[in-house]
C-alpha positions in Angstrom: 0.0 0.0 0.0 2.9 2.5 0.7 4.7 1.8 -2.7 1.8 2.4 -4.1 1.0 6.0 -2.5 4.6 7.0 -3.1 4.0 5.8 -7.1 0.9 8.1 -7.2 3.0 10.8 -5.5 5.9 10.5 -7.8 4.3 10.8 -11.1 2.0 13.6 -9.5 5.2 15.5 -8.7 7.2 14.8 -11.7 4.8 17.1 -14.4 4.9 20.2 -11.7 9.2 19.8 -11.9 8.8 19.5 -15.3 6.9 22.5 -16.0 8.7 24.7 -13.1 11.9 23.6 -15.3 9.8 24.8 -18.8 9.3 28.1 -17.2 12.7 28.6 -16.0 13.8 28.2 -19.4 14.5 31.8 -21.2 11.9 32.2 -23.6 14.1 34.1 -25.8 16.1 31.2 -26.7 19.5 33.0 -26.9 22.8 31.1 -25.1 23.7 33.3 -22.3 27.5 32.4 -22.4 27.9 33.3 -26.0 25.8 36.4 -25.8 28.2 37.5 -23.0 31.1 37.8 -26.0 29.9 41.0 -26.1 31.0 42.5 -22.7 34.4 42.3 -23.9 34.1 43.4 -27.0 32.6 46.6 -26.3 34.4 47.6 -23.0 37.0 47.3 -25.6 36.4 50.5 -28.0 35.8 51.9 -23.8 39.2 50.7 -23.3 40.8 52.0 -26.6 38.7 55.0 -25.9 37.4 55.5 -29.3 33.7 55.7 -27.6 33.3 56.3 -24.3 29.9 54.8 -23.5 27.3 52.6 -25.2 24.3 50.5 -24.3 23.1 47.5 -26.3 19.7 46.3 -26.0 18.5 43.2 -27.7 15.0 41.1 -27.3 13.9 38.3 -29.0 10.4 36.6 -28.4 9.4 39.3 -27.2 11.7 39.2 -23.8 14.7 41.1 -22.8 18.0 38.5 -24.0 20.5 41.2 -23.4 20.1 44.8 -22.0 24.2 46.7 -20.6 25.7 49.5 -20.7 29.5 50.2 -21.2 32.0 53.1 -20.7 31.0 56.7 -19.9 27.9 58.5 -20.2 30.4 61.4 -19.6 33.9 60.5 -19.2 35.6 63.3 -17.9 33.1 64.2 -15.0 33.6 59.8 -14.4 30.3 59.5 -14.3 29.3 55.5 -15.8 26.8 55.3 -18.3 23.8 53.2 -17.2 21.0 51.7 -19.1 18.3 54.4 -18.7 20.8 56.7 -20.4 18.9 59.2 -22.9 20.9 60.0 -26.3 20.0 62.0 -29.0 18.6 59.8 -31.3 18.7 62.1 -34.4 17.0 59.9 -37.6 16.0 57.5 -35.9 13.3 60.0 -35.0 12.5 59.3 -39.0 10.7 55.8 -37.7 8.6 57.3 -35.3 7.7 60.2 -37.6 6.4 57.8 -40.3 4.3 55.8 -38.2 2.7 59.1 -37.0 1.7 59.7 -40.8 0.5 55.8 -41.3 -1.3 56.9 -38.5 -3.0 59.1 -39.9 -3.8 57.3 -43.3 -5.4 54.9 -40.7 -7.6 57.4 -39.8 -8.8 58.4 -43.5 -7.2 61.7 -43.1 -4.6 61.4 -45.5 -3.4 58.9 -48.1 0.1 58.5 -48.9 -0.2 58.4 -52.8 -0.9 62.1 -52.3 0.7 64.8 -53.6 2.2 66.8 -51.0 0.6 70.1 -52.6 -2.1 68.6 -51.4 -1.4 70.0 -47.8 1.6 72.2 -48.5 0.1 74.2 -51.1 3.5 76.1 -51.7 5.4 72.4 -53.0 2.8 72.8 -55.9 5.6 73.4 -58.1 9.0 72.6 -57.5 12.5 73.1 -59.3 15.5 71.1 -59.2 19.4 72.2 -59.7 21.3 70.5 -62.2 25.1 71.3 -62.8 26.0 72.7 -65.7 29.7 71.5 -66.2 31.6 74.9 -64.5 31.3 74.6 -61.1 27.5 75.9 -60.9 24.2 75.2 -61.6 21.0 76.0 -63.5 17.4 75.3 -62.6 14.6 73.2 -64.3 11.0 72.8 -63.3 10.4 69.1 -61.5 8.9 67.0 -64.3 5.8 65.9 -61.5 4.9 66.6 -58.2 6.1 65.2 -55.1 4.0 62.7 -53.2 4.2 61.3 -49.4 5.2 58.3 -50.7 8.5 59.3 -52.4 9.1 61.5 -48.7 8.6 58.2 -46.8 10.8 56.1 -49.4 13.3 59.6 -49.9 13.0 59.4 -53.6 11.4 63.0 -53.8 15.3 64.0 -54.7 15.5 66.4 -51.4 18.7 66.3 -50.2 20.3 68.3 -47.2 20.8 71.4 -49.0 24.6 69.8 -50.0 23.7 69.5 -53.4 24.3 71.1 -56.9 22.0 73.6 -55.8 23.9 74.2 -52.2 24.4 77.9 -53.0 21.2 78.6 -52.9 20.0 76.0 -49.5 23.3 78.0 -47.9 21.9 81.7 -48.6 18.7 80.9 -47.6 19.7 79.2 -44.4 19.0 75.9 -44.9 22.0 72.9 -44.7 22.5 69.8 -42.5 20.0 68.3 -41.0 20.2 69.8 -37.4 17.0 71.9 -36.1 17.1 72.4 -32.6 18.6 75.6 -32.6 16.2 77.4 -35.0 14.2 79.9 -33.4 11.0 79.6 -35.4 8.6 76.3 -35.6 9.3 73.6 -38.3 6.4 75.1 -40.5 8.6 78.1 -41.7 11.5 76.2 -42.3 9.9 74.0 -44.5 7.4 76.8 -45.8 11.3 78.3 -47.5 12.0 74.6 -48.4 9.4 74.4 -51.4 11.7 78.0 -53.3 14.6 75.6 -52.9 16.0 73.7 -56.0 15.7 70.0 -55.2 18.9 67.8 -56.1 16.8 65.0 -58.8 13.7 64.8 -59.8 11.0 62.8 -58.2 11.1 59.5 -58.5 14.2 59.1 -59.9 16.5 58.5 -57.1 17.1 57.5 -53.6 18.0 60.8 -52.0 18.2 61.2 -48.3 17.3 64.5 -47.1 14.6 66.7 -45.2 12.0 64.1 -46.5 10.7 63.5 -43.2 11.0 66.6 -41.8 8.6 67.4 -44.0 6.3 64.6 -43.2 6.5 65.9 -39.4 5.2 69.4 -40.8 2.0 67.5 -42.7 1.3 65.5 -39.7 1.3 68.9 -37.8 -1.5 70.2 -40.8 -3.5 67.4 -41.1 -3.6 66.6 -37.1 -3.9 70.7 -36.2 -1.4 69.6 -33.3 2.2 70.2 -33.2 4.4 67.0 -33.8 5.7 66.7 -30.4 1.9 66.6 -29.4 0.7 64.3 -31.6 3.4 61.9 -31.2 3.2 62.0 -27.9 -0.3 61.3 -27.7 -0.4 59.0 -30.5 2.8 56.5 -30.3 4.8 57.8 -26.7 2.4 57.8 -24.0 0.1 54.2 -25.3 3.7 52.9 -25.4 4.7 53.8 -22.1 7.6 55.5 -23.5 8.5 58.0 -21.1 11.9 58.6 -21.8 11.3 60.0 -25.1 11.4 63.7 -26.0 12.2 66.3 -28.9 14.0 68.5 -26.3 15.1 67.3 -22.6 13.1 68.2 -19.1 15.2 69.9 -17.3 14.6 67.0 -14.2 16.5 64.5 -16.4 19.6 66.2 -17.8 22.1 64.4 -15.0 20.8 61.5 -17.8 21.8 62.4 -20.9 25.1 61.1 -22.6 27.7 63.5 -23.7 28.5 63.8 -27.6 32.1 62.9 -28.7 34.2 63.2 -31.4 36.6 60.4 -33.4 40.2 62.2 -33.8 43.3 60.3 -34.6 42.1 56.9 -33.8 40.5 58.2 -30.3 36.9 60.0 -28.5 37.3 63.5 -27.4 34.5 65.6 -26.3 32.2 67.8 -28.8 32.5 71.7 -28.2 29.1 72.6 -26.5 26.8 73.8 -28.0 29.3 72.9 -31.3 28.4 73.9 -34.9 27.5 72.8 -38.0 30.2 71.3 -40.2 29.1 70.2 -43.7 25.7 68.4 -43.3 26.3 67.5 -39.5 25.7 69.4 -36.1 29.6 68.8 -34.1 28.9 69.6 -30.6 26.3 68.6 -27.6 23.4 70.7 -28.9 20.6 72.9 -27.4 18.4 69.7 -26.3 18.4 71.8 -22.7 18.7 75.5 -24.0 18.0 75.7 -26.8 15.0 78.1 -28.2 12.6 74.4 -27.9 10.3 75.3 -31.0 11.4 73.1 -33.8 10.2 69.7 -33.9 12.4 68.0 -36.3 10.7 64.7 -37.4 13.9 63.6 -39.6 16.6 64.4 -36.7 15.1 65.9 -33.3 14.3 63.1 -30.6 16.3 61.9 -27.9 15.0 58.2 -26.4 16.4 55.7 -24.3 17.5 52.0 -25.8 14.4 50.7 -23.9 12.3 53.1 -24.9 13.3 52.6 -28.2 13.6 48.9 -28.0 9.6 49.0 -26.8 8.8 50.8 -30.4 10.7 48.2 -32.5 8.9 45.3 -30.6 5.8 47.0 -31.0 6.1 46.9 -35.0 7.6 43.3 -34.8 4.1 42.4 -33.3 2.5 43.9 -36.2 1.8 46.8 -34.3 0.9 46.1 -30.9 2.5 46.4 -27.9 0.7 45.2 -24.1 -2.3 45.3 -25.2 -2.1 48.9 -27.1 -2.8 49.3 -30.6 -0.7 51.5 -32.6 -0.7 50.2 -36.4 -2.5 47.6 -38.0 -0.2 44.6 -39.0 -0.9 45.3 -42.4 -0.1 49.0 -42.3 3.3 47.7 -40.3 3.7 44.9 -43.8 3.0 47.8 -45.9 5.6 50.0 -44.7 8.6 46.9 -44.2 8.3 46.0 -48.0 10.7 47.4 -50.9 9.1 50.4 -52.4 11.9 51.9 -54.4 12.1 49.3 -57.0 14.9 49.4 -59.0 15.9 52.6 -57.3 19.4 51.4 -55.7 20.1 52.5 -51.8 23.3 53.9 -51.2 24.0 50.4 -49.5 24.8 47.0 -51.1 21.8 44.6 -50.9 19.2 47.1 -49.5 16.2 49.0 -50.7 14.3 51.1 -48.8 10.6 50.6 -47.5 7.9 53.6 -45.6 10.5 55.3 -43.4 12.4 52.5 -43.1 15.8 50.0 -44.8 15.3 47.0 -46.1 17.3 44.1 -46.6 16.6 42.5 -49.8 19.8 40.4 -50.7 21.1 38.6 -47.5 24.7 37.6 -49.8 25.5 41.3 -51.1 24.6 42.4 -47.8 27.4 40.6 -46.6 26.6 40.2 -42.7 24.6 38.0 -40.3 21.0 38.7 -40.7 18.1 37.8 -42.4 15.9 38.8 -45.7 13.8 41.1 -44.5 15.5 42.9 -41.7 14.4 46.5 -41.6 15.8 49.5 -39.6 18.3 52.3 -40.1 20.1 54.7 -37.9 21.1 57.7 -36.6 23.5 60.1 -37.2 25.4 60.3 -33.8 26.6 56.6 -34.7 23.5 54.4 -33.4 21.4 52.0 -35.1 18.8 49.5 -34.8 17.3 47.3 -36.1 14.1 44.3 -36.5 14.1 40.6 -37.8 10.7 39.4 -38.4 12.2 35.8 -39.2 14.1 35.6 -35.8 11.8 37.6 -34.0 14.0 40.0 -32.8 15.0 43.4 -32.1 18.1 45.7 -31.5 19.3 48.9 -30.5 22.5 50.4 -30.3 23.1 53.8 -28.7 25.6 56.0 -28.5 27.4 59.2 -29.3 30.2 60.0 -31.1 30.0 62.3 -34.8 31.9 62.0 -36.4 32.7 58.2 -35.9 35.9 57.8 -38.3 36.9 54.1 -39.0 34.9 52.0 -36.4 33.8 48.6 -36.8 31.3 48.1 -33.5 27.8 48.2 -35.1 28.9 45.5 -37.3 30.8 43.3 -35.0 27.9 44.0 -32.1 25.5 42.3 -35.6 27.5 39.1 -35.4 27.8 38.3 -32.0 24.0 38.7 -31.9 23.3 36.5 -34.5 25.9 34.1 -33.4 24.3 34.0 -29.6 20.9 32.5 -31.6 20.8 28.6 -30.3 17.1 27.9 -31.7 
């Protein structure tokens, strides 16, 4: 009789092992020991000190597999970075700026096959500079008008004011793609945009530029709210992502990275505020002082890696995140498919969906990844990045422009991939 209670015991305590074992079990399925290749690896560039801080951030399955920080978030006050740092996360604000206008498409207040005359009346007819052979330029009329769509793909042949026409985007006051300094709101910026002559025509080339700066100004038209408002009521707040801003609160500025600068093989500080320098803003900005009235939708948010990482893994789900709602999953497969055609990117093996890269050629591409991966990055030297095959996100933060001969973003790729047991 006792064997046979301590039988009925046994096999009614084996399942509950089993299934406190099955839950102990990361769900993310990553190997823990080769995912911690990566410590060394980046407190290496620390170590070398060409970057003084980072933080990685990197879920699959929808949890958390890996989530440090490294370095400095400023090095010469010693103070360590930590993984709530805030960076400026310059265009990778372009991602959150074209959701806001699928948003909106969602709501039947816009479609994207619009012309952008449509709600800028003044883009009604555009020119663009072509160089005549001797050093300058001459201007035709644009042979059609621009639509959202080529501004979300950036094939409306807007550039950053750098090209043959840069004379004229210099004189009017118009280069790089920095805004946080202007003293007037994005509308009248862009408003002087439409006089501009473009760099191609539309629909002829990929040509990265103020595309979705000028998105942010029609989500600001169609929405009658300012960017920073509608975002924030739209995509930050349902997503809980509180550590996202266009400029800083004044409560969290002992969180915000410092801005550094690659020279001779080594980080040093950006002058503060800095300047601009060709097409890019050297220095640590006026995300705290600055005037605070121009909400740049190509360049002008600052985020956390978790914040960020909560946006990513809210597209992976085909736009959900807990619960909340933000896109449709076929609005989110509308805006990760190839939508520049034969149009090349300016990167081997890529094209270029709504707002966002796309791989298209895993072997040209020539690192670990998958078909499919979509992302971009930002011009302070971070990146991200989703794999709907592997279920995974990343994010990559930090600060350094401009980032001369470094090899972390790709090396941080393959020890990812590498980590992926199942």
């Amino acid at each position: 009789m006792r064997s046979h209670i301590k039988r009925i015991i046994f096999f009614a305590i084996v399942p509950i092992a089993i299934l406190i074992t099955a839950c102990e079990k990361p769900g993310h399925k990553m190997d823990p020991a080769r995912l911690s290749r990566i410590d060394a690896v980046m407190q290496e560039y620390v170590d070398q000190e060409k970057l003084a801080g980072s933080v990685v951030y990197v879920a699959r399955n929808g949890e958390v597999a890996y989530h440090k920080s490294f370095g400095w978030r400023d090095r010469e006050a010693q103070a360590p970075m930590q993984n709530d740092a805030i960076f400026r996360i310059a265009s990778q604000s372009k991602a959150l700026t074209s959701v806001a206008i699928m948003i909106l498409q969602e709501q039947g207040k816009l479609l994207i096959n619009d012309p952008l005359a449509k709600y800028l009346p003044e883009f009604a007819e555009t020119t663009v500079a072509v160089q005549d052979g001797e050093g300058s330029f001459y201007v035709v009329p644009a042979k059609r008008q621009i639509t959202l769509r080529d501004l979300l793909t950036h094939t409306a042949g807007i550039d950053y004011g750098m090209g043959p026409g840069a004379e004229a985007w210099k004189a009017a006051g118009i280069q790089g793609w920095y805004f946080a300094d202007r003293d007037e709101p994005v509308r009248e910026t862009i408003r002087r945009m439409a006089a501009l002559p473009n760099a191609m025509q539309p629909g002829e080339a990929f040509v990265y530029g103020y595309n979705t700066d000028i998105l942010g100004v029609v989500v600001e038209v169609v929405s009658g709210e300012t960017l920073n408002d509608f975002i924030t009521n739209n995509i930050l707040k349902p997503l809980n992502m509180n550590d996202t801003y266009f400029y800083l609160p004044e409560e969290k500025k002992d969180r915000i990275a410092k801005v550094y600068s690659s020279f001779d093989g080594k980080s040093v500080a950006a002058p503060n505020p800095g300047e601009l320098i060709g097409a890019a803003h050297i220095g640590q900005g006026h995300y705290l002082n600055g005037p605070r009235k121009s909400y740049s939708g190509g360049a002008g948010l600052l985020s956390t890696a978790k914040d960020y990482g909560m946006f990513l893994q809210m597209l992976l789900n085909g736009g959900e995140l807990n619960g909340v709602r933000i896109l449709s999953p076929k609005t989110v497969e509308l805006m990760t498919e190839n939508h520049i055609g034969h149009i090349p990117d300016f990167r081997t093996g890529r094209k270029f969906g709504l707002g966002f890269q796309i791989i298209t050629d895993l072997g040209a591409y020539g690192e670990p990844g998958s078909e499919g991966n979509y992302g971009w990055g930002g011009a302070y030297h971070s990146t991200y990045w989703v794999d709907p095959k592997e279920k995974m996100v990343m994010v990559y933060l930090t600060q350094l422009i401009p980032a001369r001969n470094m090899d972390d973003a790709e090396k941080l790729n393959a020890m990812i991939y590498q980590a992926i047991v199942d």
